[in-house]
C-alpha positions as CSV (number, residue, x, y, z in Angstrom):
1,X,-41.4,22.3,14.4
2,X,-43.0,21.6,17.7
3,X,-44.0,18.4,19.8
4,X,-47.3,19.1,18.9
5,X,-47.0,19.2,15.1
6,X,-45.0,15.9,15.4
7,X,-46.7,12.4,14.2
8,X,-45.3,11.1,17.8
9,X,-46.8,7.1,16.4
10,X,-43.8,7.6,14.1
11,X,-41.2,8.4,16.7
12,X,-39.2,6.0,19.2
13,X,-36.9,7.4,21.5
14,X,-34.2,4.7,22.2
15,X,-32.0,4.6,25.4
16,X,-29.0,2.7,26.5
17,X,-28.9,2.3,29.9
18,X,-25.2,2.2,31.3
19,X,-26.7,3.5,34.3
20,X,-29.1,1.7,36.7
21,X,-30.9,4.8,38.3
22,X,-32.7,6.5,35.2
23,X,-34.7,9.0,37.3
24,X,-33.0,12.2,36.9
25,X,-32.1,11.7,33.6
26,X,-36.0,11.0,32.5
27,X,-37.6,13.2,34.5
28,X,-35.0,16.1,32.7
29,X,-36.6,14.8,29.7
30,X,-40.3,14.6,31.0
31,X,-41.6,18.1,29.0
32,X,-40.3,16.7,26.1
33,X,-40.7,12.8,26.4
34,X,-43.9,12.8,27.4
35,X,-46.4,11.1,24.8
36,X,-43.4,9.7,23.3
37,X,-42.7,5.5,22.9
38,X,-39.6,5.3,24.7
39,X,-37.4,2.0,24.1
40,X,-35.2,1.2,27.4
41,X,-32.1,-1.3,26.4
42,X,-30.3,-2.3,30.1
43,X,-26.2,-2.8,29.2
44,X,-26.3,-6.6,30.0
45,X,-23.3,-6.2,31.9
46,X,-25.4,-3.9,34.0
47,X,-25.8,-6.2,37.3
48,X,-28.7,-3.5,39.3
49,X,-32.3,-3.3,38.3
50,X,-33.1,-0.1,36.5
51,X,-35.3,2.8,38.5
52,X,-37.2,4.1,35.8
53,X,-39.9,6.9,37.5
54,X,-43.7,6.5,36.4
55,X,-45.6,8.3,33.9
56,X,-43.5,7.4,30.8
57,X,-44.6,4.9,27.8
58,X,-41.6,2.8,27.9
59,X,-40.7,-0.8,26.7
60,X,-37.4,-2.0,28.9
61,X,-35.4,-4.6,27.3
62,X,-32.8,-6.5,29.2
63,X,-30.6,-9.8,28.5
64,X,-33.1,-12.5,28.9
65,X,-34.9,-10.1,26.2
66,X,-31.7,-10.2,23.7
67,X,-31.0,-14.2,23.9
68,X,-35.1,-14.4,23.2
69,X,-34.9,-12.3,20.3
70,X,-31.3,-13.2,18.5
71,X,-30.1,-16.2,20.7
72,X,-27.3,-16.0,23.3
73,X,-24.3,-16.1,20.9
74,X,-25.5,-13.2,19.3
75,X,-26.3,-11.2,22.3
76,X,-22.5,-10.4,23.0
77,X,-23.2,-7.6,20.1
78,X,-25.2,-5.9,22.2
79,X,-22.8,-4.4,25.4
80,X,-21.7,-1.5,26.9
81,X,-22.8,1.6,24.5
82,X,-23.7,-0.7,21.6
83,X,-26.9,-2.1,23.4
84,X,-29.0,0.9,21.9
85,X,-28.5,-1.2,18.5
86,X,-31.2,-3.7,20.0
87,X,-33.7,-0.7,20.7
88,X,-32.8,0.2,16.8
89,X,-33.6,-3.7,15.7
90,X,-37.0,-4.2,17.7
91,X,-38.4,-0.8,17.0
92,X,-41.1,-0.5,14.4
93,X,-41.1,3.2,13.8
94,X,-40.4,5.4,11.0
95,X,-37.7,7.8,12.8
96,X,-35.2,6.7,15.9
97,X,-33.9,9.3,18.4
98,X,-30.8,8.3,20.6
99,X,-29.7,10.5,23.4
100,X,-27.2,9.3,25.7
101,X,-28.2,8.6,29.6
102,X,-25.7,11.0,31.1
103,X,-27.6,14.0,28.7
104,X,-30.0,16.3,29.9
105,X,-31.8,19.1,27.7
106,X,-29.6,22.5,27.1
107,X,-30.8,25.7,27.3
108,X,-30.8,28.1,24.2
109,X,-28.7,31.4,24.2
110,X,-32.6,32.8,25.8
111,X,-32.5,30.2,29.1
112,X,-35.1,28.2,26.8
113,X,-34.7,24.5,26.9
114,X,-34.2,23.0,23.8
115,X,-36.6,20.5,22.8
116,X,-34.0,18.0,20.9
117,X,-36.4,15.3,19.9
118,X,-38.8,17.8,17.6
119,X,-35.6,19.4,16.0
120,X,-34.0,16.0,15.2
121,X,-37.5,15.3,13.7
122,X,-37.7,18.2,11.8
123,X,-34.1,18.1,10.5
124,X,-34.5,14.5,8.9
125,X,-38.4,16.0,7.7
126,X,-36.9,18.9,5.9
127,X,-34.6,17.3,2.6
128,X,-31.0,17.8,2.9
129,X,-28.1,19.4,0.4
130,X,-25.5,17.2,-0.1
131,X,-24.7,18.0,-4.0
132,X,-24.0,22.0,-3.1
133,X,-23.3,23.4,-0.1
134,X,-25.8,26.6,1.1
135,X,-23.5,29.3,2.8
136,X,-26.5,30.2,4.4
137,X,-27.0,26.4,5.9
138,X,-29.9,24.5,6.2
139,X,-32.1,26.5,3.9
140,X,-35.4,24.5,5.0
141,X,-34.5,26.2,8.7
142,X,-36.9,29.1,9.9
143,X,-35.2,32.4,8.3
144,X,-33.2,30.8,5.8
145,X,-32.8,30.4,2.3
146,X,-31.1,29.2,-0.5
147,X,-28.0,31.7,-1.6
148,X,-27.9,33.4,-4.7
149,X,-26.1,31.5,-7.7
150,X,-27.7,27.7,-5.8
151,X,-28.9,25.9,-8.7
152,X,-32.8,25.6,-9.3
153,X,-32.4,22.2,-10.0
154,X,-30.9,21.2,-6.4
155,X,-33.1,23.3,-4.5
156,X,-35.6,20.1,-4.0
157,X,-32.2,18.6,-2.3
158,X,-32.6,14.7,-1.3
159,X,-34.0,12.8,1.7
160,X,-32.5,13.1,5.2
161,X,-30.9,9.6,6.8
162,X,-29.8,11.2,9.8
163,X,-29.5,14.2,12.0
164,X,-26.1,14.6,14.3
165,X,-27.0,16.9,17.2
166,X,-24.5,18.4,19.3
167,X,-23.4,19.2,22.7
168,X,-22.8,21.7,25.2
169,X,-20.5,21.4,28.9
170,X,-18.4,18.0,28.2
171,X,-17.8,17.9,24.2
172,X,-17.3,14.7,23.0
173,X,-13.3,14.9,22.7
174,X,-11.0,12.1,22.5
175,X,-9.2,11.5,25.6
176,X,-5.8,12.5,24.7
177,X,-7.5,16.1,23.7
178,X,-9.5,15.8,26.9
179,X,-6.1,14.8,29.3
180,X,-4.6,18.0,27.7
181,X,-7.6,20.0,28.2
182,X,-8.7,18.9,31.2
183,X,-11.0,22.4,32.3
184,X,-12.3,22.6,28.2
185,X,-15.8,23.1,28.0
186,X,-17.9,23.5,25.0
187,X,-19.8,27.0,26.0
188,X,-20.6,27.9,22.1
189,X,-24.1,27.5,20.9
190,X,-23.9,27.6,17.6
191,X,-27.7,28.2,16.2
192,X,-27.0,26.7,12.6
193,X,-27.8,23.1,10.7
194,X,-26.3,22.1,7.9
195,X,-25.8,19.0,5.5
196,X,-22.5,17.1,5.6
197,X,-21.4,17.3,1.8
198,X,-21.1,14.8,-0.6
199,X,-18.2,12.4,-0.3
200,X,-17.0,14.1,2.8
201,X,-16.7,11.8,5.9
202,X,-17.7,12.8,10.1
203,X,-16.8,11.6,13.2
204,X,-20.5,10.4,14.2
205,X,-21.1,10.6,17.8
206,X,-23.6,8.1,19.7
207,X,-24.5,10.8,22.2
208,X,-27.3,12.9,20.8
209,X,-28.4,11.6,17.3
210,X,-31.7,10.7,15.2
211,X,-31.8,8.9,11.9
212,X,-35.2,7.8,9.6
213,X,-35.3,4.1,10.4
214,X,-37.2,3.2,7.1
215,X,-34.3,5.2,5.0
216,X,-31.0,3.3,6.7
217,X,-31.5,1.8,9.6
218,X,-29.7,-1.5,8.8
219,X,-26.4,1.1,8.2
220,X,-27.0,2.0,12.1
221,X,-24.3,-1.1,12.9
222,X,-22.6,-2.4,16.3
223,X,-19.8,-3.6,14.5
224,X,-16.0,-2.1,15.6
225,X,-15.1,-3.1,18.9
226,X,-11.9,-2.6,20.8
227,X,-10.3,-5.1,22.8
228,X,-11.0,-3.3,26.9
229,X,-13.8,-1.3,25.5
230,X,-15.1,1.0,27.9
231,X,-18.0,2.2,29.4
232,X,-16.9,5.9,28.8
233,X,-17.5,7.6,25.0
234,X,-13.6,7.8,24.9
235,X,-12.7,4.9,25.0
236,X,-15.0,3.2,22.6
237,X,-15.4,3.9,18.4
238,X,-18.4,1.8,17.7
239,X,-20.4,5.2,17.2
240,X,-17.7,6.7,14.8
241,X,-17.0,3.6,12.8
242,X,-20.7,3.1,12.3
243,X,-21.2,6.5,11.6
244,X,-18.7,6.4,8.7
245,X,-20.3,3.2,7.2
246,X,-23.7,5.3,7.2
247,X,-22.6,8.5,5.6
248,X,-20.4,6.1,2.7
249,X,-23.7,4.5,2.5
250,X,-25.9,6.9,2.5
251,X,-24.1,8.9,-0.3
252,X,-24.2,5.9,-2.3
253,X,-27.8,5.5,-2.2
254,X,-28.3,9.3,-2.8
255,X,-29.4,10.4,0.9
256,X,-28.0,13.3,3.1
257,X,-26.9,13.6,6.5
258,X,-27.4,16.7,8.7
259,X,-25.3,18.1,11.9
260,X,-25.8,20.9,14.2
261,X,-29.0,21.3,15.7
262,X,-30.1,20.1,18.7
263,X,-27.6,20.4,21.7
264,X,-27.8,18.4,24.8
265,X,-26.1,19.4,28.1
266,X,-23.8,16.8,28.6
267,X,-22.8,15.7,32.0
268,X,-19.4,15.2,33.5
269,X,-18.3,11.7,33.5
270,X,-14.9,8.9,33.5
271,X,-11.6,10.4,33.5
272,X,-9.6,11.0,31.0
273,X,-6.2,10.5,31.7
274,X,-7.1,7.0,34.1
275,X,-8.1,6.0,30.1
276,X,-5.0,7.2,28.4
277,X,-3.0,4.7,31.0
278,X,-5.5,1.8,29.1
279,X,-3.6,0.4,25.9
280,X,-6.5,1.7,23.8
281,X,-6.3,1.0,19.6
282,X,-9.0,3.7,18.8
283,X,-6.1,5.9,16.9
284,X,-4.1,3.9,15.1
285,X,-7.4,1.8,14.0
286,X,-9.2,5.4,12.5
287,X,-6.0,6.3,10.6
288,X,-6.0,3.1,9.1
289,X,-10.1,4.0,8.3
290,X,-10.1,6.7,6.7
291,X,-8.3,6.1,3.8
292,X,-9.9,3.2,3.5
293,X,-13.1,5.0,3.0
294,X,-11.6,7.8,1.0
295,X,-11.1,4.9,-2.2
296,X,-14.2,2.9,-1.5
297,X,-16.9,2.5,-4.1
298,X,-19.4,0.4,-3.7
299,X,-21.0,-1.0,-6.7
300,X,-23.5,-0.3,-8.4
301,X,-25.5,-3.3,-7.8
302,X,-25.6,-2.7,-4.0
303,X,-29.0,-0.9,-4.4
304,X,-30.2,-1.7,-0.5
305,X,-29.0,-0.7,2.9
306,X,-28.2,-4.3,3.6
307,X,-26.5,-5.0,0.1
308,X,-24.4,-1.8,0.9
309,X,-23.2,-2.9,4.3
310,X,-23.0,-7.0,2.9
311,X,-20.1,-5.3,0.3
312,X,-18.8,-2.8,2.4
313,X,-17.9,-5.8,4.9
314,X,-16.4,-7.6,2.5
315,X,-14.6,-4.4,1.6
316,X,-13.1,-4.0,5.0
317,X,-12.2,-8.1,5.1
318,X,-10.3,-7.5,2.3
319,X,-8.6,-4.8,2.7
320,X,-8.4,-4.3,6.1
321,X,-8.7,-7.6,7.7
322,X,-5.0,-8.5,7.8
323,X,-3.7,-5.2,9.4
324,X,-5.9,-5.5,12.7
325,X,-8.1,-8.5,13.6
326,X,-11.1,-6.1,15.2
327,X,-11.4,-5.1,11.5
328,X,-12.4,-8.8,10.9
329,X,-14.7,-9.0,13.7
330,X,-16.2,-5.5,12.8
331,X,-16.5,-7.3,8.7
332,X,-18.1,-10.2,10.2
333,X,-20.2,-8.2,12.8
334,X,-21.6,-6.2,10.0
335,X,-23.1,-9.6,8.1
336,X,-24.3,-11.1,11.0
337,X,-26.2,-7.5,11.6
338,X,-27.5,-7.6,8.4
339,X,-28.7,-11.7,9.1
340,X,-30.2,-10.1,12.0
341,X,-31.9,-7.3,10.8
342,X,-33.7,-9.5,7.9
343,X,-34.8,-12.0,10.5
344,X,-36.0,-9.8,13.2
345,X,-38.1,-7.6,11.6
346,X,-39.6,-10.3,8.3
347,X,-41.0,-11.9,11.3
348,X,-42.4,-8.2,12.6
């Protein structure tokens, strides 16, 4: 799919600005931008104005903008990395696209750059195979099919929630992996998409993803936050938590979720090892997770994204709340979200 065979009044590309000076990363983006609605959210914590260069339909949102929409108290949600999650709430379009600001386009194995937005689009357009898994991929991709012995009666597959792209230069690694590795570099462009399987849980990264707005986007949540979060990828988990909460959800409600295609290039930036010397709870809170999400079911009666994240937060108060307290603020982060949600767009 190209820009031009795109509905682009159904698109908003959402950015969370960590950084003031925006003009090299949006003018990377310009060939593929333009015509776009762009949705600007400034880190509130961000003391500089933005530069953001001309020629781009944009919308900027900053603090003053938050406390107007959801009131001061509830404007604390929205720092650091998790400020995107206001772009999410305001925007009245169909599909979301969130690249991070430190991102610029990749080229293909050919020296082509890749256009991320219209693959994102196209990968939550095409349905998605979740119930059996195609050893040939996405079989909706140019070139591919569905495999011999892939039942006829899962060849329709089920609508796409959200598309995880990928990243070449600076993968997004963990910092102790990172500390250990310090000269890694992801250099492998692996031309393939492919639906996460049923039941089967990801590490969601915040860097270079898409999702259909109208499908889920209350399960797009700001909700785990670490005591010294940072302003690097490393040393936050608000992505990965409220990535697992979306595919749990999503497979409850009978929707798929892609990864692969696109990559981004992803520039070079914190240090690793200055963040290992942090006391950072990221580990010890995703082992705790995952099993957590292994056993849960929601039930049956949770037939909305918001019911689904309502029960899933009571889940994680219950069975979670008394072994860390930022799984209680992450439970009671997810109902206010929800409160939010309703609120902000009933009143459109």
């Amino acid at each position: 799919m190209s820009s031009s065979e795109i509905n682009k009044n159904e698109v908003d590309i959402v950015i969370g600005a960590l950084n003031a000076d925006l003009t090299q990363f949006l003018n990377s983006w310009r060939p593929f931008f333009t015509g776009f609605h762009l949705i600007i959210v400034k880190d509130p914590e961000l003391k500089e104005d933005l530069n953001i260069p001309e020629g781009f339909d944009v919308d900027i949102y900053s603090k003053p903008d938050m406390e107007k929409v959801v009131g001061a108290s509830n404007a604390t949600m929205f720092s650091g990395y998790s400020c995107r999650y206001f772009g999410y709430l305001v925007s009245k379009k169909k599909y979301i696209v969130s690249i991070d600001d430190d991102c610029v386009p990749a080229k293909d194995p050919k020296g082509l750059l890749v256009d991320a937005v219209s693959q994102h689009v196209s990968n939550l357009e095409n349905p998605a195979t979740p119930l059996f898994f195609n050893t040939l991929y996405d079989p909706y991709c140019e070139g591919a099919d569905f495999v011999r012995g892939y039942p006829f009666s899962l060849r329709s597959g089920v609508p796409c929630a959200a598309s995880c792209g990928l990243w070449l230069n600076l993968a997004d690694l963990d910092a102790p992996t990172q500390a250990l590795k310090t000269e890694q570099r992801n250099t492998s462009y692996v031309d393939a998409v492919m639906t996460v399987p049923l039941k089967a849980m990801l590490p969601v990264s915040g860097i270079n993803i898409a999702f259909n707005r109208e499908l889920v986007g209350p399960a797009l949540v700001p909700a785990l936050r670490i005591a010294g979060e940072g302003k690097v990828r490393w040393e936050t988990l608000e992505d990965v938590w409220c990535g697992m909460c979306l595919k749990h959800i999503s497979d409850h409600l009978g929707y798929g979720v892609k990864t692969g295609l696109p990559y981004v290039w992803r520039n070079e930036r914190g240090d690793a090892v200055e963040s290992l010397r942090k006391k950072w709870e990221g580990m010890k809170l995703m082992e705790k997770s995952v099993p957590f999400f292994d056993s849960l079911k929601l039930p049956e009666s949770a037939r909305t994204v918001e019911d689904c994240v309502v029960e899933l937060a009571k889940a994680v108060k219950e069975q979670l709340g008394s072994d860390d307290p930022a799984f209680t603020q992450a439970a009671d982060a997810m109902v206010k979200w929800v409160q939010l949600w309703k609120s902000v767009n009933s009143s459109g």
